[in-house]
C-alpha positions in Angstrom: -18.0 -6.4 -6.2 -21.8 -6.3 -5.4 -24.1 -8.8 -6.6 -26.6 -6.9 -8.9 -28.7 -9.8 -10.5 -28.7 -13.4 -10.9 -24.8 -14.3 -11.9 -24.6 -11.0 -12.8 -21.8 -8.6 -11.0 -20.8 -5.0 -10.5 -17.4 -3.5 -9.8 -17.9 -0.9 -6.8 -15.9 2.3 -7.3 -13.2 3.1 -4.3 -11.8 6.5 -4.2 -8.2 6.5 -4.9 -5.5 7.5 -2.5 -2.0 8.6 -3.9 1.3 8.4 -2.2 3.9 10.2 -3.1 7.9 8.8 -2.5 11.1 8.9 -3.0 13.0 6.2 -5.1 15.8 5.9 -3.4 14.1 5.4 -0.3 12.1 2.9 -1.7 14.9 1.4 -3.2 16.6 1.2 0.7 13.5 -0.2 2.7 10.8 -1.4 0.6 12.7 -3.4 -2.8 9.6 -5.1 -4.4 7.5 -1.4 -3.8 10.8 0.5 -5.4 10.6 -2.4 -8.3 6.9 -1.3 -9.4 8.1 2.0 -9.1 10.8 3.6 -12.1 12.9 6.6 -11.2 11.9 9.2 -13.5 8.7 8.1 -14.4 6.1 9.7 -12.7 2.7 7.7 -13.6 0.2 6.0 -10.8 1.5 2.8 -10.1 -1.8 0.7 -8.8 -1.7 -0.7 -5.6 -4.1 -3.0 -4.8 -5.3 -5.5 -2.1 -3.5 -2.6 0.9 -5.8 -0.5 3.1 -4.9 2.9 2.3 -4.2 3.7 5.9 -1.6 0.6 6.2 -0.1 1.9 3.4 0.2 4.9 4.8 1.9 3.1 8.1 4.2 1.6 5.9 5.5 4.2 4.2 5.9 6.3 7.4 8.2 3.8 9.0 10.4 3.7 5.5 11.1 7.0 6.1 12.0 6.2 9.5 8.9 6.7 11.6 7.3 4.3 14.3 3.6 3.1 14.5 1.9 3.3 17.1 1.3 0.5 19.6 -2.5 0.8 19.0 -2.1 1.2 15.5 0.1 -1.7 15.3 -2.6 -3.5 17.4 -5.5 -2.7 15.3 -3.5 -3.5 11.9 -1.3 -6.1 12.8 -2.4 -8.5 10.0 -2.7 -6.2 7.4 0.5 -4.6 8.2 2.7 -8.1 8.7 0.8 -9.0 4.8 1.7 -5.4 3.7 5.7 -5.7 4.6 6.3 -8.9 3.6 4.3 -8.3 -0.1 6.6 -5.1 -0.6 10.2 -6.8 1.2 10.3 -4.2 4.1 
């Protein structure tokens, strides 16, 4: 949000990123993501309070990949708040 006025606010508009993933591999390495997310049901779930990019991380190493050491690095917080929010 950015202050506007006097006790007056405005919501900032982000551009959205969307994922796309599978279920069942949801289901396997990331429980609380796969909860938010129905088989079947193809609508936008939100997901808010993640950098796009660690997001991105995470769902790279559910389907197996690695992240980088300078990745990891440069993200470590975000990434650490990002697994343990979505039980990978």
């Amino acid at each position: 949000e950015t202050e506007t006025a006097p006790n007056r606010r405005k919501r900032t508009k982000t551009a959205s990123t969307i994922f796309h993933a599978s279920h069942l591999i949801l289901d396997l390495n990331a429980p609380a993501l796969a909860d938010m997310c129905r088989p079947g049901n193809e609508a936008t779930v939100p997901i808010d309070g993640v950098d796009p990019e660690v997001f991105k991380m995470m769902l790279y190493f559910c389907y197996g990949g690695k992240v980088g050491k300078e990745e990891l690095a440069a993200n470590a917080k975000a990434i650490i708040e990002a697994a343990d929010r979505f039980g990978i």
